[in-house]
C-alpha positions in Angstrom: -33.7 46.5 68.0 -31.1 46.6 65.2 -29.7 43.2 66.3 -32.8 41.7 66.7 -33.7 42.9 63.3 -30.1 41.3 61.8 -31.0 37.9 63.2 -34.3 37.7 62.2 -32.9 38.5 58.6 -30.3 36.2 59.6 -32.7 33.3 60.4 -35.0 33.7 57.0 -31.9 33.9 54.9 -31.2 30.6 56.4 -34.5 28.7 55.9 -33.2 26.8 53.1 -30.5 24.7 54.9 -32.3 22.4 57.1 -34.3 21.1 53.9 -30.9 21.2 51.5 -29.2 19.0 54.1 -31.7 16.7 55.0 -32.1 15.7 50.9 -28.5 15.5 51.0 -28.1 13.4 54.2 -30.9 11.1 52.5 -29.2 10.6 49.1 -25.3 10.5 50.3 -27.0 7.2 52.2 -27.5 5.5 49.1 -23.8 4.7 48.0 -23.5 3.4 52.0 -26.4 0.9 51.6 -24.8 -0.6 48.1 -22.2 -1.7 50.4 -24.0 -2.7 53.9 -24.2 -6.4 55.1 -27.3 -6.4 56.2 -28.0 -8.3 59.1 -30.2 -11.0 59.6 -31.9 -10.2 63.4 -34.5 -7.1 63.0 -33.4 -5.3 66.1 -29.5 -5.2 64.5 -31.3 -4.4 61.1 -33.1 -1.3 62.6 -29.8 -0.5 64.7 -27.6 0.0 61.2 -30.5 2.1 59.6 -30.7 4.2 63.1 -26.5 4.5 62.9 -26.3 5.0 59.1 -28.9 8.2 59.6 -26.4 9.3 62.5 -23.3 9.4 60.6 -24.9 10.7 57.2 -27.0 13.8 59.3 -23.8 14.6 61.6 -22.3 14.6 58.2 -24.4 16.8 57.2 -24.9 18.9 60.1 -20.6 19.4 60.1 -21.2 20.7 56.0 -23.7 23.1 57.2 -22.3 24.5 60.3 -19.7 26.9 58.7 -22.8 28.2 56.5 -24.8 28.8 59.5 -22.3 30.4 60.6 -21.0 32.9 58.4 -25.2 33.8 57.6 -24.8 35.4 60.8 -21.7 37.8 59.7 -23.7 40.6 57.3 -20.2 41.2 55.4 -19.8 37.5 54.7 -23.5 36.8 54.4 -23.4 36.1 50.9 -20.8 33.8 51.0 -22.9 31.7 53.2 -24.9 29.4 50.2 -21.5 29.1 48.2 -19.7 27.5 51.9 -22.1 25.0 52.3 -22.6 23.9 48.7 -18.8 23.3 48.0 -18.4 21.4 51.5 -21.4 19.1 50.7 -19.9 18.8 46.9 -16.7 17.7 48.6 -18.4 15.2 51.2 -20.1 13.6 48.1 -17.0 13.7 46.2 -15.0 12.0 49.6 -18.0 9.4 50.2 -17.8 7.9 46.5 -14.2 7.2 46.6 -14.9 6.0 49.9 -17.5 3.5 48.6 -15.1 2.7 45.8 -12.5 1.8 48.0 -14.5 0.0 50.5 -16.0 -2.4 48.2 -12.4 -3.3 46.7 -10.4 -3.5 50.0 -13.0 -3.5 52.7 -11.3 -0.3 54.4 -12.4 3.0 54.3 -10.3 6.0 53.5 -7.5 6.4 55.9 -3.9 8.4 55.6 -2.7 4.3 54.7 -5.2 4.6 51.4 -4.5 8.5 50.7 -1.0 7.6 50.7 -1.4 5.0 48.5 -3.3 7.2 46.4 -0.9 9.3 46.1 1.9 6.8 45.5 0.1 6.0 42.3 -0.3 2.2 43.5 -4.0 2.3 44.3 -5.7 3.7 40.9 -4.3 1.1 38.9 -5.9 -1.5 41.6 -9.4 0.5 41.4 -8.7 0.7 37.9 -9.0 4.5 37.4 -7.4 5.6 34.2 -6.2 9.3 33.8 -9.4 9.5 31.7 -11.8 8.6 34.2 -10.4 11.6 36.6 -11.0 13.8 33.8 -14.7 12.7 34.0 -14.8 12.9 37.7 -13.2 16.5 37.4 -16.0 17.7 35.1 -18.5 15.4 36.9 -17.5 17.2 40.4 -18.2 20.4 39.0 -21.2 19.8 37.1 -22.4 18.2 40.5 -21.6 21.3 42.3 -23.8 23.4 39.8 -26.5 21.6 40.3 -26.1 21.5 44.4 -26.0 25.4 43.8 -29.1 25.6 41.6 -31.0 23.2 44.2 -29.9 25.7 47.2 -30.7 28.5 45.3 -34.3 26.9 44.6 -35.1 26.4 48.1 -34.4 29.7 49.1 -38.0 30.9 47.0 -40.3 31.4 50.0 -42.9 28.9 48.4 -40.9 25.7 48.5 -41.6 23.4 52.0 -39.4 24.6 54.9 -38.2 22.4 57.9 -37.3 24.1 61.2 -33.4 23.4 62.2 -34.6 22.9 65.7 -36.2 19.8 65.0 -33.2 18.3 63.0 -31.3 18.7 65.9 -34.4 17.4 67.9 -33.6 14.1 65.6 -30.1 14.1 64.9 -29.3 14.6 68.7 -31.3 11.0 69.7 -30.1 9.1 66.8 -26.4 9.8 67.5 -26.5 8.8 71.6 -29.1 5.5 70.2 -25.9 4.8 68.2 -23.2 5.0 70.7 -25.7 3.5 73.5 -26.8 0.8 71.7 -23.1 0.2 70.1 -21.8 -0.4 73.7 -25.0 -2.8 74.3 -24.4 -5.1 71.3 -20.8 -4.9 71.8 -20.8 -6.0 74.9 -23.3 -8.6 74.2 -21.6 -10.3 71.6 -24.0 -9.6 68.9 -21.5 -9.6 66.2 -24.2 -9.4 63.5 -25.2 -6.0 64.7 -21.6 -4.4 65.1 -20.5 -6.1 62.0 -22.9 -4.3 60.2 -21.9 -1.3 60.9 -18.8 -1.8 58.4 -20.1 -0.3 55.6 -20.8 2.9 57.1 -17.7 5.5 56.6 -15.7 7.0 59.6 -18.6 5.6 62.0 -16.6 4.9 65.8 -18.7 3.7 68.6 -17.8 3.7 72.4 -17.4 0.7 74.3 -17.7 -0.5 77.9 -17.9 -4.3 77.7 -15.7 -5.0 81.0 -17.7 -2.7 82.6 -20.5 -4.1 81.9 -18.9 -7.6 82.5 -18.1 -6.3 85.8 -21.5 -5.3 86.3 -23.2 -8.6 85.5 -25.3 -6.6 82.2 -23.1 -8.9 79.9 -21.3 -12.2 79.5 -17.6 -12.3 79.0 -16.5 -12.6 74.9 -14.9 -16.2 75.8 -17.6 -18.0 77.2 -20.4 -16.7 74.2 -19.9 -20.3 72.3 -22.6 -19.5 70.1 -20.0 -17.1 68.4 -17.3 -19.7 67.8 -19.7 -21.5 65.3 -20.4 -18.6 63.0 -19.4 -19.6 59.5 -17.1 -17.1 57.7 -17.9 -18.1 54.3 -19.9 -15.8 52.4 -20.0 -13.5 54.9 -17.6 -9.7 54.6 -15.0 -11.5 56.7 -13.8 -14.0 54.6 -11.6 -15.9 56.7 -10.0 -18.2 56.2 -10.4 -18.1 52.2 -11.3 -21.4 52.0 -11.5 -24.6 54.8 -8.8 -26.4 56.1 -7.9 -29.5 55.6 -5.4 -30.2 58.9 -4.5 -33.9 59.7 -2.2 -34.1 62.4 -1.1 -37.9 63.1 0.9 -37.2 65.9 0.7 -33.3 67.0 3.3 -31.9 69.3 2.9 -29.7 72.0 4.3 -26.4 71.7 5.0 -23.8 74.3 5.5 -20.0 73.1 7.2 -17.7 75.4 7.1 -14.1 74.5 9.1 -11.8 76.7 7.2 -8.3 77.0 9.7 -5.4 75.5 13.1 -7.2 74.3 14.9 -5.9 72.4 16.7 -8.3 69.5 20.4 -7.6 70.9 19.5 -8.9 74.1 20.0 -12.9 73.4 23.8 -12.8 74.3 25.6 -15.0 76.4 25.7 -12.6 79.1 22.5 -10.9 79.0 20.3 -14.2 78.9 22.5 -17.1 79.0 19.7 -19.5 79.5 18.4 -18.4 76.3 21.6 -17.8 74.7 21.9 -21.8 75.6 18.4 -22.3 74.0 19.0 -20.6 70.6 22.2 -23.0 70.1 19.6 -25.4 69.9 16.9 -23.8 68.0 15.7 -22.5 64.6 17.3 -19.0 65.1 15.9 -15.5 63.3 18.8 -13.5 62.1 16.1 -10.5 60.9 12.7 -10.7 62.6 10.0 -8.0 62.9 6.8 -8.0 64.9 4.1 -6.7 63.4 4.1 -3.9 65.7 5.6 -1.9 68.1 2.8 -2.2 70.9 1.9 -5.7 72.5 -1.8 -5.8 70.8 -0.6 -5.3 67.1 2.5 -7.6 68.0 0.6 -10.7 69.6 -2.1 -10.2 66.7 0.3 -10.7 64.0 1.9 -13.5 65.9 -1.4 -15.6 66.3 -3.5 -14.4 63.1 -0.6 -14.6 60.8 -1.9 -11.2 59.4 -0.7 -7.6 59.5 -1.9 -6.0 62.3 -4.3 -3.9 60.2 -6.4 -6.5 60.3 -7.1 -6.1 64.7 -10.2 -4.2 64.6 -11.9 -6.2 61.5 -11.7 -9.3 64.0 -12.5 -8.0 67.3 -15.8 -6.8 64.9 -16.4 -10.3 64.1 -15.3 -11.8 67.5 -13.0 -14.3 65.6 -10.2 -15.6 67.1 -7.2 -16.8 65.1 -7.3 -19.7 62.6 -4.4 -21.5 64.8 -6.2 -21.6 68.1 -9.5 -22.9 66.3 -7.4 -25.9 64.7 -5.7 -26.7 67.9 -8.9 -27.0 69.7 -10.5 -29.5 66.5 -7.4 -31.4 67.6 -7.6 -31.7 71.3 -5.2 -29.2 72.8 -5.5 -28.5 76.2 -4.6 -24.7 77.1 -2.1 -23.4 79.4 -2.7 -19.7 79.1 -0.9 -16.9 81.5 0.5 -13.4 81.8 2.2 -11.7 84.5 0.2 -8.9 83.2 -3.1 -9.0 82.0 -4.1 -10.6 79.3 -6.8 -8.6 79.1 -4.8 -5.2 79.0 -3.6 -6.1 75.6 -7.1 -6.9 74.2 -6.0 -10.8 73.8 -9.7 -11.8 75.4 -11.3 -9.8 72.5 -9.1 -10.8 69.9 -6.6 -13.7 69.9 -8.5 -15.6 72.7 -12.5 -14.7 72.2 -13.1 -18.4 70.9 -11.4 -19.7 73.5 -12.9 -21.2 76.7 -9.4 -21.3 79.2 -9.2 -19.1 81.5 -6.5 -16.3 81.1 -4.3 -16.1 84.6 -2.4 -13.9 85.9 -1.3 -12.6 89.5 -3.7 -11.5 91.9 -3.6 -7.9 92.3 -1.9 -7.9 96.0 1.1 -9.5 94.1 3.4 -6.7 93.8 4.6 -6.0 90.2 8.2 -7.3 90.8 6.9 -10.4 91.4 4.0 -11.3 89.3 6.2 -13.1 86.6 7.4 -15.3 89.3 3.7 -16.2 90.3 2.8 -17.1 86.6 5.4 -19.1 86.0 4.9 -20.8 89.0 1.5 -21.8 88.0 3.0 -22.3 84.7 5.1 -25.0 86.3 2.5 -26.5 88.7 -0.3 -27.1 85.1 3.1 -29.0 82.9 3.5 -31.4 86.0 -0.1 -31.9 85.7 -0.2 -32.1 82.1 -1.5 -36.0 81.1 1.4 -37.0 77.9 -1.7 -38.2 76.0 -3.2 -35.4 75.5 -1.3 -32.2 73.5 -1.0 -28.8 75.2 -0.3 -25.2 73.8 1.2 -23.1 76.3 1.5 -19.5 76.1 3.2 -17.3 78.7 4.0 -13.7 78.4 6.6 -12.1 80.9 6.2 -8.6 81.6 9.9 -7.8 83.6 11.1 -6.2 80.9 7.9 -3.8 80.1 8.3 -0.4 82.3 8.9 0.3 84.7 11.0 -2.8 84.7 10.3 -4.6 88.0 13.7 -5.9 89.1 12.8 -7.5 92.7 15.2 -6.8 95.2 16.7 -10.3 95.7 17.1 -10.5 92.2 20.8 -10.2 90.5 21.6 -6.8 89.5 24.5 -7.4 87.5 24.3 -4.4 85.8 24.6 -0.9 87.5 24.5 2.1 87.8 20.4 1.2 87.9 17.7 3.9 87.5 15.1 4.0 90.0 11.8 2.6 89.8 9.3 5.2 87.3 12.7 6.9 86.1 11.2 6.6 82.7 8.3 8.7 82.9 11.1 11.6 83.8 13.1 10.8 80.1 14.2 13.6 77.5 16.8 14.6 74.9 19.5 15.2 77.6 18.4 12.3 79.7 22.0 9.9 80.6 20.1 6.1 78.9 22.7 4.0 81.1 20.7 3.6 84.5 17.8 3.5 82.8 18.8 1.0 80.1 20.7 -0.6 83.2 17.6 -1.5 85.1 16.1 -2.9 81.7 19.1 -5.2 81.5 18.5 -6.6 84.9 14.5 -6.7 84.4 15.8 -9.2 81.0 18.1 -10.8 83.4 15.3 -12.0 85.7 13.1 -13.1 83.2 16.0 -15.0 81.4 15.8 -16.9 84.8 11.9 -17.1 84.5 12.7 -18.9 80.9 15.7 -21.0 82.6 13.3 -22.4 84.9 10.2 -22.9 82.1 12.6 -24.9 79.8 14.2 -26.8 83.1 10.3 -27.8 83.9 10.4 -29.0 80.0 13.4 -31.5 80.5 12.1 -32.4 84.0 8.7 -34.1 83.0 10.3 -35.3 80.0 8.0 -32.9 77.6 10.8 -32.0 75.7 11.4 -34.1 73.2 7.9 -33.9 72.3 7.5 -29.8 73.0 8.0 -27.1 70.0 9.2 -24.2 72.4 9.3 -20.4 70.8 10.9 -17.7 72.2 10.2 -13.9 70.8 8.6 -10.6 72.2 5.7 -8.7 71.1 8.0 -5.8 70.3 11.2 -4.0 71.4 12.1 -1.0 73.6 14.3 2.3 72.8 16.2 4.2 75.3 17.4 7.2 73.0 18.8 4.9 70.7 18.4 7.1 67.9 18.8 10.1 69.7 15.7 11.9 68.7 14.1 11.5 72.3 12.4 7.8 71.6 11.8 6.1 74.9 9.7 3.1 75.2 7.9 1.6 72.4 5.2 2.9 69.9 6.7 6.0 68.8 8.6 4.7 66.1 9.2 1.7 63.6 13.1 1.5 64.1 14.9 -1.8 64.1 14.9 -1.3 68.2 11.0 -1.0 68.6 9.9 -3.4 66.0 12.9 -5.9 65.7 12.9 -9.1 67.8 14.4 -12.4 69.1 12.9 -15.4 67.5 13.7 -18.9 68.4 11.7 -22.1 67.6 13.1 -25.4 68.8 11.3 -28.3 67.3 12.1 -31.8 67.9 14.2 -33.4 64.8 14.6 -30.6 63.1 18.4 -28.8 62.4 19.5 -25.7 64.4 20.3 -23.5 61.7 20.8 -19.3 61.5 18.3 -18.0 59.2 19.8 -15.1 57.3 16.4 -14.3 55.2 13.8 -11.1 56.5 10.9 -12.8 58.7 8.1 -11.9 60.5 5.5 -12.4 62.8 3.1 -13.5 60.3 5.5 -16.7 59.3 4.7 -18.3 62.7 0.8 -19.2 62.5 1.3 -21.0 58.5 4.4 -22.5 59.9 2.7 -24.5 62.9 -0.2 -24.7 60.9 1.8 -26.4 58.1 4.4 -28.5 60.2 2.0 -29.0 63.4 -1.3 -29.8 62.5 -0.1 -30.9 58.5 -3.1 -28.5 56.3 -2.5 -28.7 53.4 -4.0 -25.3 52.4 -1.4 -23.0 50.7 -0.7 -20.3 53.4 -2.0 -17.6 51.7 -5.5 -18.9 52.1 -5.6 -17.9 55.6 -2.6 -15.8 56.5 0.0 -13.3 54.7 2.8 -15.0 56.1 4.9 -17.7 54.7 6.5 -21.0 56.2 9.4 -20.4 57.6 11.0 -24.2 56.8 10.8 -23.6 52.8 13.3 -21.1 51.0 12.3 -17.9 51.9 13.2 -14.5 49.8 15.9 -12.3 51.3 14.0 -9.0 51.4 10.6 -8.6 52.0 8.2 -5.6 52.4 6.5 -5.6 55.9 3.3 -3.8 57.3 3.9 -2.6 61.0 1.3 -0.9 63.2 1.6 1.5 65.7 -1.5 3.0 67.6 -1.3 6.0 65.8 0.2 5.2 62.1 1.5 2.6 60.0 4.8 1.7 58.0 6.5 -0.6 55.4 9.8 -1.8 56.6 11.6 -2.6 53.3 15.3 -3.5 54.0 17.0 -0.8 55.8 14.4 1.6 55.0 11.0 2.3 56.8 8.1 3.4 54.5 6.4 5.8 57.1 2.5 6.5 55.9 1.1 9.8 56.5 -2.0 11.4 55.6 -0.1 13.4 52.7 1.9 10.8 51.4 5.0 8.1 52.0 8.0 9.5 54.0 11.3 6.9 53.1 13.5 6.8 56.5 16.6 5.3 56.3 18.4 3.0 58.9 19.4 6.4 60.9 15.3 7.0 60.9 15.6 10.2 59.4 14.3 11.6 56.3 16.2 10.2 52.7 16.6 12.6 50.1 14.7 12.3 46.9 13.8 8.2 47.7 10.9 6.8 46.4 9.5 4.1 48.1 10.2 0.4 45.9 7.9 -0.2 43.1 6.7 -3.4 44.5 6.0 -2.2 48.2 2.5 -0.8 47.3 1.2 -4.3 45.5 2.1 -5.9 48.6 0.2 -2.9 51.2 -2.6 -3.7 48.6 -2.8 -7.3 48.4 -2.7 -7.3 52.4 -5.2 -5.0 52.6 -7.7 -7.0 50.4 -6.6 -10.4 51.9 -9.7 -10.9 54.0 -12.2 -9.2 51.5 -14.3 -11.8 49.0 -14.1 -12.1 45.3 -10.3 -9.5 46.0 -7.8 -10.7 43.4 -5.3 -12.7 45.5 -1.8 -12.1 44.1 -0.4 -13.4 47.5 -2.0 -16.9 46.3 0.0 -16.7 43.5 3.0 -16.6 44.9 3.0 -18.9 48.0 4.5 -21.8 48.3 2.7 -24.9 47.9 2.2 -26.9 50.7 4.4 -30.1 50.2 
């Protein structure tokens, strides 16, 4: 009887909440809506208002919970009113920054913008003074008295009452109508329904689009034309900044081979001769990072010209690169292939979702060893084929030297002893690196071959004095280098994971040994430049620069992981976490007392804002001019 009795109690002590949460869930909308794009269709107009009441009640619900909670514990009981107040005072206090920064940068808060915060860089930029925190301390708690007076008002037995059964009779619906109708639109296409959902802070939806695809319920991203057409102007993706103005008389052809995993020490006259041979003839990258350390983030960066941040905000919009739009305008055909799938690395929803070529690869009953062989066989078979009137991108990706390093048996194995197949998944601190690095060395050497034969096909057909041919990976590979027990790629930012080969050989132009910091972003303004002649400065569309102009000798550079994100500034990496900016030197451990550069946060900031309209361009200011 005497816990029935305590629950009871329990229960009427609590009648206040539902209604104090659901005012609060109501009003913490409004800042939200001030920054929603609000869609033109109906249905994706009711599906923001139906996800916005999701993430503002589950918001709510989370700020409530602990009070609920503690209302049940009669030595804590009174602490129960003062729990939930100061958690909803801090969700208010979170969600106007949030707003703040959103409308600025068009990112939410993240550990990137708390550490930015922190780093001092992004007040100025929001232009906070120490005066207006001052305020905002004094406004916090003077908000927080008056949550307390409004709980305390709704506790008087008079006031209306709502039962917190039936907020979790709503709540429940509207969050699954949100995720199920998130992997609907998604998979439809319906970018004016997902894009809408921007505004709304921390809001993640599920998806199942190849599923679906699978299942016949949708159409595959590519062949949704409709989607291609969708101007950018005006719109929260503001991309590119202005329109083009490309001209190409006579355009090349270019072919870009990236090589899955390798490492920039590998392009040696032993360990890849053929392309040891190439670089003598090329535009050679003495210090050249990827824009991650994972094949997604490091292909983005290499198409988009953009830091990899920038991944999700396009697969939202289903907008494929700039590049790939102004090749089509003029006439490219596509030769597109992976000897893994294009699709693993989310290429079909990002870099190729406006285009209409198919994306091969090897049938699945090719075995692993030998599905680089198959693609560039096909490879092969499509440049023989290719009419000379007509220009052609080509894009192959190798996958040899990604694990588990598929070295087929009639393949040279110069380099022994070599681990077994699915060695690596067995690594760790006291792990011997030769074999294992061994069979990585011989995976390199077979797709050096795989490139020997590509660049053969080139001279063969005659293509070559009329081909722009780039070698480079998506990102490197460790083997314990640094001997804190990094194997594989994105678990760190070290010159090994993120540093790669880049070659560009372009007919007439001078082999030369670029000594300057460049990136993965410098490729798409480069071609777009020197290719298909726009005129547009390159900070109009990407954050890269061309890589045939002078070109400064250190550079900050934004890498993604995953997980995290990092600066690479010289020999140190800038690693961001939620607390703050931890400065690792060449070694990639901690360095005492460093600050990170002055100048390394304007440039996180002005990349972050890059795609947002009506941001203050700084990186406009200082690109070059197109000549």
């Amino acid at each position: 009887m005497a816990d029935t009795t305590n629950a009871a109690l329990s229960s009427r002590q609590a009648e206040w909440l539902p209604m104090f949460l659901v005012v609060n869930a109501a009003l913490s909308a409004i800042p939200v809506i001030t920054n929603l794009q609000w869609p033109t269709a109906m249905d994706a107009r009711v599906f923001t208002v139906v996800a916005l009441a999701a993430q503002v009640g589950t918001a709510m619900a989370i700020c409530g919970l602990p009070g609920l909670l503690i209302g049940m514990i009669r030595p804590l009981r009174a602490w129960a009113l003062p729990a939930v107040v100061t958690l909803t005072t801090l969700w208010w206090v979170a969600l106007l920054i949030d707003a703040r920064v959103f409308h600025q940068f068009g990112f939410h808060i993240n550990s990137l913008v708390i550490a930015l915060v922190l780093n001092g860089g992004l007040l100025g930029q929001l232009g906070l003074s120490p005066g207006f925190w001052l305020a905002a301390m004094v406004g916090t708690v003077t908000f927080g008295m008056a949550q307390l007076f409004f709980a305390r008002c709704l506790r008087d037995p008079r006031v209306l009452r709502l039962r917190g059964r039936w907020l979790v009779l709503v709540l429940l619906p509207l969050v699954l109508a949100t995720q199920a109708l998130g992997i609907w639109y998604d998979a439809r296409g319906r970018t004016d329904a997902m894009a809408g959902l921007r505004a709304i802070p921390w809001l993640h939806t599920a998806t199942a689009r190849r599923h679906l695809v699978e299942l016949g319920w949708a159409v595959d991203d590519r062949s949704q034309r409709s989607l291609a057409e969708q101007p950018s102007q005006g719109a929260a993706l503001l991309y590119p900044r202005r329109p083009l103005q490309c001209q190409a008389q006579q355009p090349l052809n270019v072919l870009m081979i990236v090589v899955d995993s390798l490492r920039y020490d590998m392009v040696t006259g032993e360990q890849m001769p053929h392309t040891f041979s190439f670089a003598a003839t090329a535009w050679q990258a003495g210090q050249h990072y990827s824009t991650g350390n994972n094949t997604m983030h490091g292909l983005f960066g290499l198409f988009y010209g953009l830091p990899a941040m920038h991944t999700n905000t396009m697969i939202h919009h289903r907008r494929g690169p700039e590049l790939l739009r102004q090749l089509k305008r003029h006439g490219y055909a596509y030769h597109l292939y992976g000897g893994a799938s294009l699709h693993g690395a989310r290429m079909d929803r990002a870099v190729f979702v406006e285009t209409d070529a198919p994306l091969h690869t090897a049938p699945s009953h090719v075995p692993q060893d030998m599905r680089d062989r198959h693609v560039v066989a096909q490879m092969v078979t499509a440049l023989h084929a290719q009419p000379s009137s007509q220009p052609f991108f080509g894009f192959i990706l190798l996958d040899s030297a990604h694990t588990p390093y598929a070295v087929p048996a009639d393949a040279e194995q110069r380099y022994m002893p070599q681990a077994a197949t699915g060695a690596h998944l067995k690594t760790g601190r006291s792990t011997d690196p030769v074999p294992l690095f061994n069979r990585y060395r011989n995976a390199v050497l077979k797709a050096d071959t795989l490139i020997g034969s590509l660049l053969k096909t080139l001279d063969d057909t005659g293509l070559s004095e009329d081909t722009v041919v780039i070698i480079t990976s998506d990102h490197g590979e460790s083997f314990n280098d640094l001997g804190q027990n990094d194997w594989g790629h994105n678990s760190n930012f070290s010159d090994v994971q993120t540093r790669v080969p880049m070659l560009v050989r372009w007919p007439g132009r001078t082999p030369i040994l670029e000594s300057a910091v460049t990136s993965h972003m410098d490729i798409a303004p480069t071609l777009m430049r020197h290719l298909l002649s726009c005129t547009n400065p390159p900070a109009e569309f990407s954050a890269g620069l061309d890589l045939f102009t002078d070109l400064p000798a250190e550079r900050p550079l934004l890498v993604e992981s995953w997980t995290t994100r990092a600066v690479r500034a010289g020999s140190q990496t800038l690693l961001i976490r939620p607390y703050g900016i931890d400065v690792l030197g060449n070694d990639y451990l901690p360095v005492e007392n460093a600050r990170p550069p002055d100048h390394t946060s304007a440039v996180i900031l002005d990349q972050m804002q890059l795609l947002q309209p009506g941001a203050v361009q700084a990186a406009a200011a200082r690109a070059s001019p197109a000549g």
